[in-house]
Structures are given as C-alpha cells and as structure tokens.
C-alpha positions as CSV (number, residue, x, y, z in Angstrom):
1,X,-74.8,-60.6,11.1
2,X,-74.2,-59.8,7.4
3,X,-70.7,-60.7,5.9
4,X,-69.0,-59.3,2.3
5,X,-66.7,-61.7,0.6
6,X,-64.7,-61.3,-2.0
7,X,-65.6,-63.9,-4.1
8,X,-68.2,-66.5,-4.9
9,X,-67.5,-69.6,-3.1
10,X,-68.6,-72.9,-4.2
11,X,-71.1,-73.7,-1.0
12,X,-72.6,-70.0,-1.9
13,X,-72.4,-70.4,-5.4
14,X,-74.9,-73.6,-5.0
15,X,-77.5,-71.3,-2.8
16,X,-77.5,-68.8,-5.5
17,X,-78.5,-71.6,-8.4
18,X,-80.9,-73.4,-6.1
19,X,-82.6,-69.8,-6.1
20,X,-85.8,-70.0,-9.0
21,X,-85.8,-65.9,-8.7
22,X,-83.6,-62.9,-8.7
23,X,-84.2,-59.2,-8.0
24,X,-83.2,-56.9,-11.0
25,X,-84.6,-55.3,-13.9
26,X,-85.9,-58.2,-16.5
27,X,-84.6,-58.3,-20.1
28,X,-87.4,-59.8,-21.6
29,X,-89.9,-58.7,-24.1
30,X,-92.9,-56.0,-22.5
31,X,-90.4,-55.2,-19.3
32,X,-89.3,-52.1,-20.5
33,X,-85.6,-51.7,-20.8
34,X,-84.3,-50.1,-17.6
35,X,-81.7,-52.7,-16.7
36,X,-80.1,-52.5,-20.5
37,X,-80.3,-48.9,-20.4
38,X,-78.9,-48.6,-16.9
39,X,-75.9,-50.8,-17.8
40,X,-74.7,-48.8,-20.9
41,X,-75.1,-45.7,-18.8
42,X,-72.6,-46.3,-16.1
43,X,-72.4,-50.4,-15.5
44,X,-73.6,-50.7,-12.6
45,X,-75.9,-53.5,-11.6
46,X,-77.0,-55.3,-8.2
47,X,-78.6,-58.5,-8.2
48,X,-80.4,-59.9,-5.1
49,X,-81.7,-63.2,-4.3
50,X,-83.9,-64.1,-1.5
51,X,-84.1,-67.7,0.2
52,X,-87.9,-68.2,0.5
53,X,-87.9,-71.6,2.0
54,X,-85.2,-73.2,4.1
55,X,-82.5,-70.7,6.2
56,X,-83.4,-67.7,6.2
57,X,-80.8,-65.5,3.6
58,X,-80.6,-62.6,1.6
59,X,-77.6,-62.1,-1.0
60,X,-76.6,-59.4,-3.1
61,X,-73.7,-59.2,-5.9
62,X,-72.9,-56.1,-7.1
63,X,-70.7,-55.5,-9.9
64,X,-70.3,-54.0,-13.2
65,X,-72.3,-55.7,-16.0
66,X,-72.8,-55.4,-20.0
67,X,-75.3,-56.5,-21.8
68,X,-75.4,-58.3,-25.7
69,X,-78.6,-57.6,-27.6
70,X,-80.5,-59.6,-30.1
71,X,-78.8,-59.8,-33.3
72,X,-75.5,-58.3,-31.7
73,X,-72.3,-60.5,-32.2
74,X,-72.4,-63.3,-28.8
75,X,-76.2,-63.2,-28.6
76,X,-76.3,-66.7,-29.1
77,X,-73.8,-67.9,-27.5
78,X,-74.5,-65.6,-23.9
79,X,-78.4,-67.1,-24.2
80,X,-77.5,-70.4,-24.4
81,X,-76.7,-71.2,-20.7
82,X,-80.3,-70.7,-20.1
83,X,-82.2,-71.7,-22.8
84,X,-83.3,-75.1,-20.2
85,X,-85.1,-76.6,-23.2
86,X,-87.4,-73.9,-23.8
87,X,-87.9,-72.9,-27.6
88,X,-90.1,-69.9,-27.3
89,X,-87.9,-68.3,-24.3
90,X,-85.2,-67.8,-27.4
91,X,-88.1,-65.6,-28.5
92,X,-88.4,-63.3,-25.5
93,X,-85.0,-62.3,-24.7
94,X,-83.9,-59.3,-26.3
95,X,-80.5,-59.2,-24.0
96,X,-78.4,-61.1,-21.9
97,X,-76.7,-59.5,-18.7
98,X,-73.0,-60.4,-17.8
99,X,-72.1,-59.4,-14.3
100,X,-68.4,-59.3,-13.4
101,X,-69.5,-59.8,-9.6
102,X,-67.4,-56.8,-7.1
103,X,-68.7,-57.6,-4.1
104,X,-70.5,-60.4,-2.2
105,X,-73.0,-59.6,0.8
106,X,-75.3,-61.3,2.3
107,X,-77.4,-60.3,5.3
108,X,-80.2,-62.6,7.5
109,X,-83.1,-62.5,5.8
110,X,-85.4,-62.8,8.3
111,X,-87.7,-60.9,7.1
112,X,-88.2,-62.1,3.8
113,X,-91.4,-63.7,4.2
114,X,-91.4,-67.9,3.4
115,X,-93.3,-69.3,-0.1
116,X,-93.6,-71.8,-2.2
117,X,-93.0,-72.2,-5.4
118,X,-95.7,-73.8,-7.8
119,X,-94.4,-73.5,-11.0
120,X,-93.5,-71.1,-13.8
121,X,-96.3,-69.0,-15.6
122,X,-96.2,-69.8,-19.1
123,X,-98.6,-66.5,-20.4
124,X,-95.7,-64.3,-21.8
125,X,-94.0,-67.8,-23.9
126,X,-97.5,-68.3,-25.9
127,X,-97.9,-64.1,-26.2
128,X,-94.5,-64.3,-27.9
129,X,-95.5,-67.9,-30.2
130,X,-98.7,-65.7,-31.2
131,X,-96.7,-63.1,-32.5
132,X,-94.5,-63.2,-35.9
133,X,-90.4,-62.4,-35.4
134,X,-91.9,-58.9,-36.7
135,X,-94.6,-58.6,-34.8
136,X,-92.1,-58.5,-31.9
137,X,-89.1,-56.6,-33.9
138,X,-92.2,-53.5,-34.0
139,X,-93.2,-53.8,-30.5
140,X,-89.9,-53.5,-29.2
141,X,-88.7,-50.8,-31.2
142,X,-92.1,-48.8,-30.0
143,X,-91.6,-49.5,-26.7
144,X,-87.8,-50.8,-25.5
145,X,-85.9,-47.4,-27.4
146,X,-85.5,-45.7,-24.0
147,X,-85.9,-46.3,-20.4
148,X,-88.1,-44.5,-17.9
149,X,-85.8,-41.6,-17.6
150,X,-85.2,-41.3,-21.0
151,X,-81.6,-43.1,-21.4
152,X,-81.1,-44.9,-25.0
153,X,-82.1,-48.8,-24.6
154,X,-82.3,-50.6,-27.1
155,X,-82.3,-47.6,-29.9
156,X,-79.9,-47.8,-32.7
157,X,-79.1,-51.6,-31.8
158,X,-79.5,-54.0,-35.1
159,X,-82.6,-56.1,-35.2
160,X,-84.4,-53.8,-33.4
C-alpha cells in the first residue's frame, strides 16, 4: 500500500542515499536541458528512485526546485556535495538542482524489475577531458539554449 509523508525521515532518508540512480532530467553536458528549463518555467520537479535489489520500493519527492548554473554565484559551493573525488565531473555539470521536497510517496515497487549494479561508465568524464573549457562553453551554447519545447535553458546565463 503506498503512504505520503510529510517529511523525510532518517530511516528513508538512508534508502534514498543507498540508491546509485534517480529518475529525472540530467544536468550534465550532451543531456539537453529540459530539467533546467522546466524548473525556471514553473518549479516543478519530481524525482523518483527505484530499489533494484533488496525490498522491493519505489519513492518519489516532489517539490519545487531551482537550479544554479556554471559560472552563476553558489555554483561551487551547490556542486561540491557531489564532487566524490572526481575532477573531470566538475567539468560536466553545467547546473545543480535544489529540491525543497513537498511531498513524500512511496508505492511497492514490485514491479520494478531487480539488477545489479557493476559500476559507473566513465565515456562522458574522458569526452569532457578531451575537450578544452571552450570546446565545451560552444557546445553548450549550440545545444543547451532551449529545451525540446522551446523554453529558454541555459540562454542568456554567463559562461555560457
């Protein structure tokens, strides 16, 4: 039977970081820019994480979120918490996603199907060391200015 809370509790709170994937829009470099464009539309987000071993579990929190871009004041600081040691991640983010969480549901999961995880890919963190801080600064600014249906992503943003 799925539940809503109103709040993150701790035993929840350690599901969710145990979790190595989430469901929404990326904000990395060659995702497009739906989720950034999304969020300075109306600020609405949903993230979702599935258990894919152990109990069975789906949660969602939905909320409103905001976003801090590359070279916008905070970038830094709002990466840091998930920087884990990895240089050429600082490379690829172009925005970092703060959700102020509404709502709290979770439902049975049973049928998200059970995997394994083997590891992380590491093709788009040597794409991005290939490529000059310019390289990048072009690509995005060719292909992260709008979203799909044509709301401003990361157009008019500095260092873009």
């Amino acid at each position: 039977m799925a539940t809503v809370d109103e709040r993150i509790e701790p035993r929840l709170a350690r599901w969710i970081g145990a979790q190595p994937v989430f469901f929404v829009g990326t904000d990395m470099t060659a995702s497009g820019v739906e989720t950034i464009a999304h969020l300075r539309e109306n600020g609405r987000i949903c993230v979702m994480f599935c258990s894919f071993d152990g109990t069975p579990n789906v949660v969602r929190l939905h909320g409103r979120g905001r976003v801090v871009t590359r070279g916008e004041p905070g970038f830094d600081a709002a990466l840091e918490p998930f920087a884990m040691g990895l240089a050429s991640r600082r490379t690829e983010a172009r925005g970092v996603v703060t959700v102020d969480v509404t709502r709290v549901a979770d439902a049975c999961g049973y049928a998200v199907p059970r995997m394994e995880l083997e590891g992380d890919r590491e093709l788009l963190d040597s794409w991005a060391e290939r490529r000059s801080p310019e390289w990048l600064r072009t690509y995005r600014a060719e292909k992260n200015q709008h979203s799909l249906d044509g709301l401003p992503g990361l157009a008019g943003l500095p260092d873009w």
